[in-house]
N, CA, C and O atoms as a Tripos MOL2 file, in Angstrom:
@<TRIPOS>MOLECULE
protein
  308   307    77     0     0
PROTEIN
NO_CHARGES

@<TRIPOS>ATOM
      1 N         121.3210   79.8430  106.7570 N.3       1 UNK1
      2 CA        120.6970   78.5670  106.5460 C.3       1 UNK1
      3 C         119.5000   78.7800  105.6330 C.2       1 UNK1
      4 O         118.5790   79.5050  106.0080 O.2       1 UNK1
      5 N         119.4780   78.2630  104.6190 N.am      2 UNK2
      6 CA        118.2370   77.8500  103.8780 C.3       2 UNK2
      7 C         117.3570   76.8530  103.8640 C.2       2 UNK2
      8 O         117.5480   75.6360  103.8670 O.2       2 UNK2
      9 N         116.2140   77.5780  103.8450 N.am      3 UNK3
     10 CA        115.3320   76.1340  104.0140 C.3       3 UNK3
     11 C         113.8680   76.3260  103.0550 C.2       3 UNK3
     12 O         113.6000   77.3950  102.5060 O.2       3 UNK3
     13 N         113.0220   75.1420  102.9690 N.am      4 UNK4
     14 CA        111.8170   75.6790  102.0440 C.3       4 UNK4
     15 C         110.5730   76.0760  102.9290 C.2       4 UNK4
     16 O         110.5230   76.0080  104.1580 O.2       4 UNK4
     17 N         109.8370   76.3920  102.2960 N.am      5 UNK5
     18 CA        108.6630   76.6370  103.2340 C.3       5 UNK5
     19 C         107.9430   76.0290  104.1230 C.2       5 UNK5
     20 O         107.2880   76.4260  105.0870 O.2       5 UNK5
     21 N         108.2460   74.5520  103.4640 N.am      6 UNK6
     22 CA        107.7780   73.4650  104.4890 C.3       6 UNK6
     23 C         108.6250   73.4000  105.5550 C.2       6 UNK6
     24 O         108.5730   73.9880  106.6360 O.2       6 UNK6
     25 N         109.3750   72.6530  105.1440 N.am      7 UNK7
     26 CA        110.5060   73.0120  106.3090 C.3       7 UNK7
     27 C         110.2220   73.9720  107.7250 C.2       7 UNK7
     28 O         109.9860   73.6430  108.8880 O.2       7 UNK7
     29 N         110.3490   75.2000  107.1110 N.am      8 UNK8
     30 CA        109.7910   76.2960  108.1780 C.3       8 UNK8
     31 C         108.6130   76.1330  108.9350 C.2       8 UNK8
     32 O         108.4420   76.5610  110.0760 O.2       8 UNK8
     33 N         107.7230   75.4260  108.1800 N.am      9 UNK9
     34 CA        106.2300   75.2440  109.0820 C.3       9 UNK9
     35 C         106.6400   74.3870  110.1400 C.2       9 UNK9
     36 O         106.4670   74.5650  111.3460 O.2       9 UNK9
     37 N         107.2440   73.3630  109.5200 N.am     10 UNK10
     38 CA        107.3460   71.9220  110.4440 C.3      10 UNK10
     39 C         108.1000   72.4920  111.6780 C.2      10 UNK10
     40 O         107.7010   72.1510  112.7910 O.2      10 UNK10
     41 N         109.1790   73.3480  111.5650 N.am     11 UNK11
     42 CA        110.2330   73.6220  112.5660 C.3      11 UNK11
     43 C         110.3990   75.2850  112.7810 C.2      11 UNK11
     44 O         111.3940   76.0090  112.7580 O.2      11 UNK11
     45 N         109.4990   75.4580  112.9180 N.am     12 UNK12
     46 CA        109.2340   77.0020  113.0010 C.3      12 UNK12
     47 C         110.2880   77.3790  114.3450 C.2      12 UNK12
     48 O         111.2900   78.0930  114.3140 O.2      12 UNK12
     49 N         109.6530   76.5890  115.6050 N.am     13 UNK13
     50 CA        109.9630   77.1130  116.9790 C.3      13 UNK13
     51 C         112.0650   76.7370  117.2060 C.2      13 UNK13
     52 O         112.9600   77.3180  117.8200 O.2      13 UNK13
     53 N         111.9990   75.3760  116.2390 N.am     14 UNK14
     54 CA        113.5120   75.3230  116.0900 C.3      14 UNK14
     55 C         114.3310   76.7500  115.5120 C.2      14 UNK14
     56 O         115.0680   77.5490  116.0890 O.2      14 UNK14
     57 N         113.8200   76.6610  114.0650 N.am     15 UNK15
     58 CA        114.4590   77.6740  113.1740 C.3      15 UNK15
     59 C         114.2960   79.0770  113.9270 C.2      15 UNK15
     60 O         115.0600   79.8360  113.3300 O.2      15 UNK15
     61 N         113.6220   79.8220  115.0190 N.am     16 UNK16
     62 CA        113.0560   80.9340  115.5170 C.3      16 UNK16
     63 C         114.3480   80.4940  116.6660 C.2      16 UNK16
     64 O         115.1450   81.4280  116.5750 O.2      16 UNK16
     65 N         114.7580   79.7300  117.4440 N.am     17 UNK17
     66 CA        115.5930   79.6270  118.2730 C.3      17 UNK17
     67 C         117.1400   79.9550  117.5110 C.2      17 UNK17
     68 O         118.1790   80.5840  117.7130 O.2      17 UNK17
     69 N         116.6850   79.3220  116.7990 N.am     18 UNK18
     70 CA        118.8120   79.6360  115.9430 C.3      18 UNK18
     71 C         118.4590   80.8200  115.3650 C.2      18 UNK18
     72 O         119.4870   81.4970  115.3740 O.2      18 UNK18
     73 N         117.5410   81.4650  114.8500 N.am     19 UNK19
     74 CA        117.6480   83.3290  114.5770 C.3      19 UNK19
     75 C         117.8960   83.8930  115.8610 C.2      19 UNK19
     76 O         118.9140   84.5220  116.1520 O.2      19 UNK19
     77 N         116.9600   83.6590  116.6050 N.am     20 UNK20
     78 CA        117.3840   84.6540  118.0570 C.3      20 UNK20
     79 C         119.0360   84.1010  118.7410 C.2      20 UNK20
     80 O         119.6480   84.7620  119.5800 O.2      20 UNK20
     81 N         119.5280   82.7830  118.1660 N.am     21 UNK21
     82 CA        121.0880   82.8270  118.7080 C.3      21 UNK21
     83 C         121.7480   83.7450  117.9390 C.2      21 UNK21
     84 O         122.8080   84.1910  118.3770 O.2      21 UNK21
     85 N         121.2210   84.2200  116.5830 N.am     22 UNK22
     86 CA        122.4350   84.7290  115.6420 C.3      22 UNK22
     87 C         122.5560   84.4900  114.0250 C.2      22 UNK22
     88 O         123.2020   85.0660  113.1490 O.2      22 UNK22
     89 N         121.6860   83.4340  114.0200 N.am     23 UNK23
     90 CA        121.6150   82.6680  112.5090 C.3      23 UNK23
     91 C         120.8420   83.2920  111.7040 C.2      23 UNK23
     92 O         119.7520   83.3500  112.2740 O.2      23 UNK23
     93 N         120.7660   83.8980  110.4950 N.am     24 UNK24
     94 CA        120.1820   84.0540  109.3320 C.3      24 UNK24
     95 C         119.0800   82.9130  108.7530 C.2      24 UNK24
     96 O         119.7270   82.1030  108.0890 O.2      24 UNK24
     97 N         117.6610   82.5620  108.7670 N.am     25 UNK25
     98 CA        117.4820   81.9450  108.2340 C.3      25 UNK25
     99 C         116.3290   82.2950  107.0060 C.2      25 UNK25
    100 O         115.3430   83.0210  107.1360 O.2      25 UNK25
    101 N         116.8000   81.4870  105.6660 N.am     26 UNK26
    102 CA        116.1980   82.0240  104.9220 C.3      26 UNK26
    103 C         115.2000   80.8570  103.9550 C.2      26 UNK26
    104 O         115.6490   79.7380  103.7070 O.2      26 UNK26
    105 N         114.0480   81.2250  103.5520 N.am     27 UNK27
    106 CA        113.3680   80.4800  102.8630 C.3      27 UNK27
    107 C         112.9560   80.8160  101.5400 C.2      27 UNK27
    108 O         113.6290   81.6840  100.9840 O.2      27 UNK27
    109 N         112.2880   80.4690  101.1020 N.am     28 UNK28
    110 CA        111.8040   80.6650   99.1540 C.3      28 UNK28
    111 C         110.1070   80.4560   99.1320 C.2      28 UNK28
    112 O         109.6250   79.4360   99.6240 O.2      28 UNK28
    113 N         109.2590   81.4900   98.5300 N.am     29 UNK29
    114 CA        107.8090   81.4530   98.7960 C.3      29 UNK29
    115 C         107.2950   82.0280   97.4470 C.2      29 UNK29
    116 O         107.3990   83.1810   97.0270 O.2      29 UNK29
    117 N         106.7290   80.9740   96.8860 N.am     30 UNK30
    118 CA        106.6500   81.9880   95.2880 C.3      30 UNK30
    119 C         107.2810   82.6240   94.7610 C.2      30 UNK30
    120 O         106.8700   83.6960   94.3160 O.2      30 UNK30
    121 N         108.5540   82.1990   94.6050 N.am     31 UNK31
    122 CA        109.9270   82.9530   93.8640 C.3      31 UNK31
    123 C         110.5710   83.7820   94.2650 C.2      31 UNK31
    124 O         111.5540   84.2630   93.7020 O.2      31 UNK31
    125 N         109.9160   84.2240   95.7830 N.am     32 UNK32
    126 CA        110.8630   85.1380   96.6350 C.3      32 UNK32
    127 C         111.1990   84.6680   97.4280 C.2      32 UNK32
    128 O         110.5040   83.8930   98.0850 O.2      32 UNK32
    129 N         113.1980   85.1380   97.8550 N.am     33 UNK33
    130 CA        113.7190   84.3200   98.8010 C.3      33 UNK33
    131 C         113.2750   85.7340  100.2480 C.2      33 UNK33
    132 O         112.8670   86.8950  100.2550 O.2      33 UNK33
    133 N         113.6300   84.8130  101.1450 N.am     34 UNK34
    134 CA        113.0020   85.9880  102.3730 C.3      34 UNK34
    135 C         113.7530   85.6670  103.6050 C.2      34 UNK34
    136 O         113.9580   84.5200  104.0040 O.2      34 UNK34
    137 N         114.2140   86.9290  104.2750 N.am     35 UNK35
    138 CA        115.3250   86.1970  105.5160 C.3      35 UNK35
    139 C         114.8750   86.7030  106.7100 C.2      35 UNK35
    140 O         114.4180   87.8370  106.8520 O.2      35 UNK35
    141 N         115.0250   85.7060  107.7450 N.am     36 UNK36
    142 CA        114.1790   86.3140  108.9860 C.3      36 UNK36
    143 C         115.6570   86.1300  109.9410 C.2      36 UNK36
    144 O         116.3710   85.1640  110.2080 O.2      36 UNK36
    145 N         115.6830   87.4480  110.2500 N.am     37 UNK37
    146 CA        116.8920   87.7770  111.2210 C.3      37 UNK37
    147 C         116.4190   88.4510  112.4620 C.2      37 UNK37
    148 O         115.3100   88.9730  112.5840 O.2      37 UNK37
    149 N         117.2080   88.4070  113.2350 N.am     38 UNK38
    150 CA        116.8120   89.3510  114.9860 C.3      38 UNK38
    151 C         116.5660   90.6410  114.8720 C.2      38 UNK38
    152 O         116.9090   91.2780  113.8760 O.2      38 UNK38
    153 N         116.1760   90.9660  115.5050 N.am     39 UNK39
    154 CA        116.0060   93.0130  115.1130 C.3      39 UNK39
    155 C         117.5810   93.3650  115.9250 C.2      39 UNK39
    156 O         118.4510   94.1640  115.5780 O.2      39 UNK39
    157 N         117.5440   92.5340  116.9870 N.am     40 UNK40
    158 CA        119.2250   93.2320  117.6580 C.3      40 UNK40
    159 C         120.0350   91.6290  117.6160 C.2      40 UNK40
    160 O         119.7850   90.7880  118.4790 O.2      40 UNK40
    161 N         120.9170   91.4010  116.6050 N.am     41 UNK41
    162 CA        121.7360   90.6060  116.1650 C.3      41 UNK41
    163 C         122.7110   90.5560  117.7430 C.2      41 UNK41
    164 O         123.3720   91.5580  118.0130 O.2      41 UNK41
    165 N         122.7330   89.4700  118.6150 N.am     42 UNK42
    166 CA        124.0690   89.1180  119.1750 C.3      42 UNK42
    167 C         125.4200   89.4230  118.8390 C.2      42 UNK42
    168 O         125.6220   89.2930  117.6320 O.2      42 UNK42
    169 N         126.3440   89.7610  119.4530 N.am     43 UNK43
    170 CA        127.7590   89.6850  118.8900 C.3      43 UNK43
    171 C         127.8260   88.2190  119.0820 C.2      43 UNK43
    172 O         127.1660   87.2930  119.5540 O.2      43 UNK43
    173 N         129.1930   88.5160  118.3540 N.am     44 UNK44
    174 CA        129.8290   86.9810  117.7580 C.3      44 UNK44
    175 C         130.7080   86.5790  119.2820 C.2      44 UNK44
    176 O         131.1590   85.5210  119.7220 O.2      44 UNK44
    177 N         130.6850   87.8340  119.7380 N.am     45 UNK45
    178 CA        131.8520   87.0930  121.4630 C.3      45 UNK45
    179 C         131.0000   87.3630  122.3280 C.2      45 UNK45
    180 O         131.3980   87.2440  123.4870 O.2      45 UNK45
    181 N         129.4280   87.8540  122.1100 N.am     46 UNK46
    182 CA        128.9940   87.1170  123.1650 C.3      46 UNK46
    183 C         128.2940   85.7830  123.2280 C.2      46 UNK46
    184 O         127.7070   85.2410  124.1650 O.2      46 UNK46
    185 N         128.5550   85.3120  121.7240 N.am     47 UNK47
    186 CA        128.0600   83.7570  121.6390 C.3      47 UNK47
    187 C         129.1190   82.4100  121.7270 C.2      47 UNK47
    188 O         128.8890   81.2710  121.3200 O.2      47 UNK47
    189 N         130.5730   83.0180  122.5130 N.am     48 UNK48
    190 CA        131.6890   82.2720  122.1810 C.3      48 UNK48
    191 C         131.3440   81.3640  124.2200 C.2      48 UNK48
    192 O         130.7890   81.8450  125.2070 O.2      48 UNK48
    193 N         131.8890   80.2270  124.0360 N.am     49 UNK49
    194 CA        131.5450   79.3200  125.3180 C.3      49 UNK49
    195 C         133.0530   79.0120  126.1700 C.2      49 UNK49
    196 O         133.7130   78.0290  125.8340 O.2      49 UNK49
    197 N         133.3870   79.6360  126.9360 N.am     50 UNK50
    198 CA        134.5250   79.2650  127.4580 C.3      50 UNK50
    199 C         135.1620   77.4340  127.2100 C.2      50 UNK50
    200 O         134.6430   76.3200  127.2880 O.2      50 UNK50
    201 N         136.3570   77.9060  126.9320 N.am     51 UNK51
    202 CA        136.8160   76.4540  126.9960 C.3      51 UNK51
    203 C         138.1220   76.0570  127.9290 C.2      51 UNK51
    204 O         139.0110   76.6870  127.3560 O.2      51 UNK51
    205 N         138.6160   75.5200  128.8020 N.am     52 UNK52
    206 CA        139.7020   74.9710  129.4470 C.3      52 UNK52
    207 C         140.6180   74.0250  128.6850 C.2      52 UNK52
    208 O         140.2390   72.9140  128.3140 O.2      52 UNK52
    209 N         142.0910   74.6080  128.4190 N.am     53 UNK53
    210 CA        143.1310   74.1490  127.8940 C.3      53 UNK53
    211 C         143.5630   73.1730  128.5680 C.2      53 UNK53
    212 O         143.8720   72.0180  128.2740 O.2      53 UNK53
    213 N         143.5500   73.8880  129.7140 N.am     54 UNK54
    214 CA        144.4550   72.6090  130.8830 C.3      54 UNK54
    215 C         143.7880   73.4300  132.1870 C.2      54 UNK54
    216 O         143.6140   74.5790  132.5950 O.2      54 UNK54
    217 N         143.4870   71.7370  132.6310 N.am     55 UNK55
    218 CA        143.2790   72.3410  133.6490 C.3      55 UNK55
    219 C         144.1260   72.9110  135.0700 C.2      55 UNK55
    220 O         145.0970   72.1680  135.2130 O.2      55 UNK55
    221 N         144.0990   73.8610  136.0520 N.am     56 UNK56
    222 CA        144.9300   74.0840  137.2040 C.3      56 UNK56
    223 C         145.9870   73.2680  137.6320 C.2      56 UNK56
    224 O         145.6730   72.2050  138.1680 O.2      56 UNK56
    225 N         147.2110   73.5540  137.5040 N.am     57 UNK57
    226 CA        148.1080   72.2870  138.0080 C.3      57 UNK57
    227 C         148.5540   71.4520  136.9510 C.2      57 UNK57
    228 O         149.3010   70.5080  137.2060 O.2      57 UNK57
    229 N         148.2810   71.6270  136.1040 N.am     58 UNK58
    230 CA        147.8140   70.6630  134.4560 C.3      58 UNK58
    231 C         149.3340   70.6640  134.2130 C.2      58 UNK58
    232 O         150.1540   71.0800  135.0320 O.2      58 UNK58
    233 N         149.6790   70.0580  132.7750 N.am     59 UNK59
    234 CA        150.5300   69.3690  132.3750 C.3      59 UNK59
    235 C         151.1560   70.4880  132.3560 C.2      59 UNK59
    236 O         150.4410   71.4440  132.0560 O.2      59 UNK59
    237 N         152.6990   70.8140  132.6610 N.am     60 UNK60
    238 CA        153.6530   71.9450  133.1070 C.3      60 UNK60
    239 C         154.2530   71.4610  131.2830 C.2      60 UNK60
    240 O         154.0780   72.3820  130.4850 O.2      60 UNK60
    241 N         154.6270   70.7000  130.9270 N.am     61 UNK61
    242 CA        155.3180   70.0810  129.6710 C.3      61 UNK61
    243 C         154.8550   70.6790  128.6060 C.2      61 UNK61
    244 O         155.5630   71.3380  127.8450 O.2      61 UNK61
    245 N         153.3620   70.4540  128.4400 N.am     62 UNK62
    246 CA        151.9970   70.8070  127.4170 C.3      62 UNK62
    247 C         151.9920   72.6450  127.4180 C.2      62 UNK62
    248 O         152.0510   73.3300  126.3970 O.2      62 UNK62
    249 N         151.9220   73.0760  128.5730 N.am     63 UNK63
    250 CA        152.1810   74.5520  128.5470 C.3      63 UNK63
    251 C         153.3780   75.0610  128.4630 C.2      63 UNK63
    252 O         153.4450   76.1070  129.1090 O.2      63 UNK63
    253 N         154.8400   74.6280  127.6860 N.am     64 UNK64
    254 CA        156.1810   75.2240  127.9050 C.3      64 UNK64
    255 C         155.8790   74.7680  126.3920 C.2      64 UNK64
    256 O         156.1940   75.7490  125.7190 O.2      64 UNK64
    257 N         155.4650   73.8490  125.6110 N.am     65 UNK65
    258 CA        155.4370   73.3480  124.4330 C.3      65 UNK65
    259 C         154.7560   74.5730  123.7260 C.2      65 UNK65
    260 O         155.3020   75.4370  123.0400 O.2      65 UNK65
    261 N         153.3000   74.4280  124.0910 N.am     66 UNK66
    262 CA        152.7180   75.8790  123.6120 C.3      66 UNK66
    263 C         153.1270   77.1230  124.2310 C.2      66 UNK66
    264 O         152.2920   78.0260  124.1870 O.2      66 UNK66
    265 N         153.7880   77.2660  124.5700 N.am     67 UNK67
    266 CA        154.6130   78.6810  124.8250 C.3      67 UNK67
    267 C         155.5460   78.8930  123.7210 C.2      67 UNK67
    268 O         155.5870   79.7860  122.8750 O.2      67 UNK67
    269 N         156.3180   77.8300  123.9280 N.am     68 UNK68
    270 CA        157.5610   77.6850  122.4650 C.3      68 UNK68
    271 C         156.9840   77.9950  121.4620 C.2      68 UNK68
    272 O         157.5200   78.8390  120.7440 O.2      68 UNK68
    273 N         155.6690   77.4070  121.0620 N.am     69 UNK69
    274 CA        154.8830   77.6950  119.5750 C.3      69 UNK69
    275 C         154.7620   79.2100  119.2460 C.2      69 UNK69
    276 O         154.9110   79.8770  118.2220 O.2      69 UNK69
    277 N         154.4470   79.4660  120.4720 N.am     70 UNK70
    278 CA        152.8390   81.0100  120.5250 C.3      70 UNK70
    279 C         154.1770   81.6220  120.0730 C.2      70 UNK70
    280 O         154.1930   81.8220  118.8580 O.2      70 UNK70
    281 N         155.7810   82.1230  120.9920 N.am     71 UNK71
    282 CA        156.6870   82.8150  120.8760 C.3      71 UNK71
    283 C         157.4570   82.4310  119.2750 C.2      71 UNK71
    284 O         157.8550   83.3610  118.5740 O.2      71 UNK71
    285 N         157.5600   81.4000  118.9520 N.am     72 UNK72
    286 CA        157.8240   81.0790  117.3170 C.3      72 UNK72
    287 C         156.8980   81.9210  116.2590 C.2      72 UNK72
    288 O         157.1750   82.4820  115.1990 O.2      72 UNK72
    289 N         156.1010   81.8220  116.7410 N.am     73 UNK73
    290 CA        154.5380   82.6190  115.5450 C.3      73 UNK73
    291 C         154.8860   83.9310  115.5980 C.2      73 UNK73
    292 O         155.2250   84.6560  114.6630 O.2      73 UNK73
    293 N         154.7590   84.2400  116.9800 N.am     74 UNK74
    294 CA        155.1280   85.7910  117.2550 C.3      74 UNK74
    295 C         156.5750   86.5060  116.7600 C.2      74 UNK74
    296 O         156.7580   87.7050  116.5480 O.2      74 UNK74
    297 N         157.6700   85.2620  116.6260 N.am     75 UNK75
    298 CA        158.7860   85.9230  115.9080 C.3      75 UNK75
    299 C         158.8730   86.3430  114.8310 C.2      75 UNK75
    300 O         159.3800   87.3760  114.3930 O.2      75 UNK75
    301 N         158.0320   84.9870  114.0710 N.am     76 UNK76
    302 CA        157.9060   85.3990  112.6430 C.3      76 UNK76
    303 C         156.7680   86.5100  112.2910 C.2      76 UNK76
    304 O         156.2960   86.2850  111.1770 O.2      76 UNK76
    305 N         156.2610   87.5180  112.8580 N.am     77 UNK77
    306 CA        155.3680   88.5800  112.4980 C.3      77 UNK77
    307 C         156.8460   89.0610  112.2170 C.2      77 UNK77
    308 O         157.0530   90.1870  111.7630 O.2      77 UNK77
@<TRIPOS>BOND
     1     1     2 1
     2     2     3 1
     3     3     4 2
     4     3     5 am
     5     5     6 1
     6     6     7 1
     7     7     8 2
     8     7     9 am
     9     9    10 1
    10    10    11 1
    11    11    12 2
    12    11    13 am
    13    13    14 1
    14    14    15 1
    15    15    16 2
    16    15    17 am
    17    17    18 1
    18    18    19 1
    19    19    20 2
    20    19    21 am
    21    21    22 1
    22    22    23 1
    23    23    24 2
    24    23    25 am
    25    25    26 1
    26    26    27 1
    27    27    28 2
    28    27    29 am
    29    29    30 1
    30    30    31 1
    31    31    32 2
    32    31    33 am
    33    33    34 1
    34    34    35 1
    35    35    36 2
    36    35    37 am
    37    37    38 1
    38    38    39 1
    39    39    40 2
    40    39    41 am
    41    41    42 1
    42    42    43 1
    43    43    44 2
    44    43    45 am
    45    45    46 1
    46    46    47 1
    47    47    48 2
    48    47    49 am
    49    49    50 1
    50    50    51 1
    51    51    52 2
    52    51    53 am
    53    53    54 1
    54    54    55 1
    55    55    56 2
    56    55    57 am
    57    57    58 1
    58    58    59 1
    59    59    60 2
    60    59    61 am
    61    61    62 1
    62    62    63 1
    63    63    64 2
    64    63    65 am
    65    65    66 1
    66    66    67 1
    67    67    68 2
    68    67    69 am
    69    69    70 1
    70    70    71 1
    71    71    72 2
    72    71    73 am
    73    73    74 1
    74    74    75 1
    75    75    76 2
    76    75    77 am
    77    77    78 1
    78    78    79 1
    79    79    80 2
    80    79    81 am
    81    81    82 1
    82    82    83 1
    83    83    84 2
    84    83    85 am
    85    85    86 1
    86    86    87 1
    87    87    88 2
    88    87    89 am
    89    89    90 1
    90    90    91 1
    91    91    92 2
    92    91    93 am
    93    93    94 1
    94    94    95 1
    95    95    96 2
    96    95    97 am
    97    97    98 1
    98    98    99 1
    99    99   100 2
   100    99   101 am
   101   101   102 1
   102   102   103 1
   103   103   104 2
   104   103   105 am
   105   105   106 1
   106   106   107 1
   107   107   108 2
   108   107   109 am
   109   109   110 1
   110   110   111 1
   111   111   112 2
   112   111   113 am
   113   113   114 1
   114   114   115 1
   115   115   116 2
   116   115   117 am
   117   117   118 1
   118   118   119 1
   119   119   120 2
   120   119   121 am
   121   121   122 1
   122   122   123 1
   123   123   124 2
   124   123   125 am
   125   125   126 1
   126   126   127 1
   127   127   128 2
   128   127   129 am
   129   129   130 1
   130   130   131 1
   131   131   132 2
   132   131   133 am
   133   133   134 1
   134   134   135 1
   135   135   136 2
   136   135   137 am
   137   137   138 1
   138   138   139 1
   139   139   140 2
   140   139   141 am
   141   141   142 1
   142   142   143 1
   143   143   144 2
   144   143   145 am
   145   145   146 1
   146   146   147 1
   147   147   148 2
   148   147   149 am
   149   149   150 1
   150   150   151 1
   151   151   152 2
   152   151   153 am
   153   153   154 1
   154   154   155 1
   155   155   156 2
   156   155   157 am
   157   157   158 1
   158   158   159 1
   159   159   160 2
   160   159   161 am
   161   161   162 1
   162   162   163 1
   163   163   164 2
   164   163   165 am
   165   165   166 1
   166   166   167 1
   167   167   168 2
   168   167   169 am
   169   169   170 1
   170   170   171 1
   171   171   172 2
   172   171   173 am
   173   173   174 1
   174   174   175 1
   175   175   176 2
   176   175   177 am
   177   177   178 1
   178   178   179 1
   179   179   180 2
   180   179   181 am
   181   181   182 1
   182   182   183 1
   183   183   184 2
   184   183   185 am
   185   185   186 1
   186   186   187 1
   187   187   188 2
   188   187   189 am
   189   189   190 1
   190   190   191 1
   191   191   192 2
   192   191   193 am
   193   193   194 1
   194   194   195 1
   195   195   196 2
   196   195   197 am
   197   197   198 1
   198   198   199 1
   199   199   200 2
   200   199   201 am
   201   201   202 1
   202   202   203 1
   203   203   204 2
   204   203   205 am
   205   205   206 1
   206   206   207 1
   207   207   208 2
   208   207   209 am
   209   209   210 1
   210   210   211 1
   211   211   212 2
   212   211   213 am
   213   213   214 1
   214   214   215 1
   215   215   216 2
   216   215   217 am
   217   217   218 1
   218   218   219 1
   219   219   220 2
   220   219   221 am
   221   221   222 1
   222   222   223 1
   223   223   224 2
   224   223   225 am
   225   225   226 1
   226   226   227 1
   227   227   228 2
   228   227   229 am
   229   229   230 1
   230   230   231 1
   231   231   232 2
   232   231   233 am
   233   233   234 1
   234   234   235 1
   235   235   236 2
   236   235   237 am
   237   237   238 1
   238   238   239 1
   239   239   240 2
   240   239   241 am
   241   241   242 1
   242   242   243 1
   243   243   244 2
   244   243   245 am
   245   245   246 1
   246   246   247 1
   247   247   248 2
   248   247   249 am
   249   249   250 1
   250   250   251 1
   251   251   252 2
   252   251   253 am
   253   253   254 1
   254   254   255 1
   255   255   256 2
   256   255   257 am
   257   257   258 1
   258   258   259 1
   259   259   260 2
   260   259   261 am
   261   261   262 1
   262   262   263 1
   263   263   264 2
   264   263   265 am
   265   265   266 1
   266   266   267 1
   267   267   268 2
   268   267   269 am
   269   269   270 1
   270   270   271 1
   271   271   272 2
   272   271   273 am
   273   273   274 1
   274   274   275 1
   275   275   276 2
   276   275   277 am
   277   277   278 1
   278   278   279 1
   279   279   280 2
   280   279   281 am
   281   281   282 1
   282   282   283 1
   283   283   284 2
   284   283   285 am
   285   285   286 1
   286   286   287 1
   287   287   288 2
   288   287   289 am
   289   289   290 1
   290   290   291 1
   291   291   292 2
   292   291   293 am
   293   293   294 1
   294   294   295 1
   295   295   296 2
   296   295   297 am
   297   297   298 1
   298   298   299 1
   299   299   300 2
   300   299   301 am
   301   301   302 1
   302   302   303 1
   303   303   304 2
   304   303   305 am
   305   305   306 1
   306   306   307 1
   307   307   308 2
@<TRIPOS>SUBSTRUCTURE
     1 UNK1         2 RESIDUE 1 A UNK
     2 UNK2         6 RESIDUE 1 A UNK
     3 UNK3        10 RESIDUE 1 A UNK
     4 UNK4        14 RESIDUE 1 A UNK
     5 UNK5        18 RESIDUE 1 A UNK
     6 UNK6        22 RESIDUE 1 A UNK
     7 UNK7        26 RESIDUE 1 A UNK
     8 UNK8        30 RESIDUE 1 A UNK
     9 UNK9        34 RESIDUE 1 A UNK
    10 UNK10       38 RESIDUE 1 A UNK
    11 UNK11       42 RESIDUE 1 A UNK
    12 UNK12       46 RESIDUE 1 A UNK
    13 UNK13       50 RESIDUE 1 A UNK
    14 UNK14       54 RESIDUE 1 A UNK
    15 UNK15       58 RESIDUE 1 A UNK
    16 UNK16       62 RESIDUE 1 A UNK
    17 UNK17       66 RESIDUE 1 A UNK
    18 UNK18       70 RESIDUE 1 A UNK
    19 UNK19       74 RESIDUE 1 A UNK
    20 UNK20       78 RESIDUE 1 A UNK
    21 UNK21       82 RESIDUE 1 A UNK
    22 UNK22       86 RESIDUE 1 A UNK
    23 UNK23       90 RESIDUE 1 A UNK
    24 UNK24       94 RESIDUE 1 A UNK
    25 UNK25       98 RESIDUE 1 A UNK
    26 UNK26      102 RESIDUE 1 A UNK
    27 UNK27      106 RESIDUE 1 A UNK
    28 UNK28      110 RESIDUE 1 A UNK
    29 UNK29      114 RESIDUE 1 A UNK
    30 UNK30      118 RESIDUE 1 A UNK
    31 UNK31      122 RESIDUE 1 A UNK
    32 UNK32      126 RESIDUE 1 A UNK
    33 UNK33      130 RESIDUE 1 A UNK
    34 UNK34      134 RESIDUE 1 A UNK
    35 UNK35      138 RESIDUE 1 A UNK
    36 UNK36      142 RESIDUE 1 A UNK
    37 UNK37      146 RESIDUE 1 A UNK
    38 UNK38      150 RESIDUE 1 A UNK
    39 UNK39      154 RESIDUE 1 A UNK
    40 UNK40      158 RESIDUE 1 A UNK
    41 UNK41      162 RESIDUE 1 A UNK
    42 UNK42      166 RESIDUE 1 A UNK
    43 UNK43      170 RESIDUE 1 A UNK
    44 UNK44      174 RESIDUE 1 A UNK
    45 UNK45      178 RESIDUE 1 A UNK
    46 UNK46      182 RESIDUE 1 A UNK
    47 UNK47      186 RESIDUE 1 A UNK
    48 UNK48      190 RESIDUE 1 A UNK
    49 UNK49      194 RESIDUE 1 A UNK
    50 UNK50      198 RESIDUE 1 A UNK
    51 UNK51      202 RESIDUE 1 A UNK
    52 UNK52      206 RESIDUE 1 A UNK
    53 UNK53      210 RESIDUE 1 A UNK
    54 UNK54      214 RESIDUE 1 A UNK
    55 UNK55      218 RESIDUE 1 A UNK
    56 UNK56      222 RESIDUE 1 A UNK
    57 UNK57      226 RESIDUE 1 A UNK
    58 UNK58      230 RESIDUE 1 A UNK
    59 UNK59      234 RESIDUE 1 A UNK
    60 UNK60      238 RESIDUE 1 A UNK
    61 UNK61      242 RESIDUE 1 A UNK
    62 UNK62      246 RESIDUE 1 A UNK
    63 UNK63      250 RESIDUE 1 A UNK
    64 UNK64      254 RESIDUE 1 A UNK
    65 UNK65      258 RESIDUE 1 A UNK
    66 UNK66      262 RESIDUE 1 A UNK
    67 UNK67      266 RESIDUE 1 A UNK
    68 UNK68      270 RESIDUE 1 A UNK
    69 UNK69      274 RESIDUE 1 A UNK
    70 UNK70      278 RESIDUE 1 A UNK
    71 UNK71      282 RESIDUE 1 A UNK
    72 UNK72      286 RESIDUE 1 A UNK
    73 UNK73      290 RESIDUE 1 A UNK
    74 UNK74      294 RESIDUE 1 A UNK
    75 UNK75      298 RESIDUE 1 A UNK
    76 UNK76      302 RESIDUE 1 A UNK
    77 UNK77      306 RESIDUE 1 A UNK
């Protein structure tokens, strides 16, 4: 993410929250661009949020459909 210097003043404590999630953010200060990153960068799967397809008991139809798919994809490797 780029941003200008102002920017950064105004939203310092924002822009300091999305570096410590993982984000690159970079600004421009007298003709130099400058990037403020984490000293220990997150992985990328430990920033991933579980999600539920279906839930327990869930549509039996919806999961034989995507089965058919997943095993089609997998044939064609």
């Amino acid at each position: 993410m780029q941003v200008t210097i102002t920017k950064l003043r105004q939203d310092l404590f924002r822009l300091m929250d999305k570096v410590l999630s993982g984000e690159t953010v970079e600004f421009t200060y007298k003709g130099a661009t400058l990037q403020v990153v984490p000293e220990n960068r997150p992985s990328k799967l430990s920033r991933l949020s579980r999600q539920t397809l279906t839930a327990p008991g869930g549509d039996v139809q919806l999961l034989k459909e995507m089965q058919g798919e997943w095993e089609k994809d997998w044939a064609e490797l």
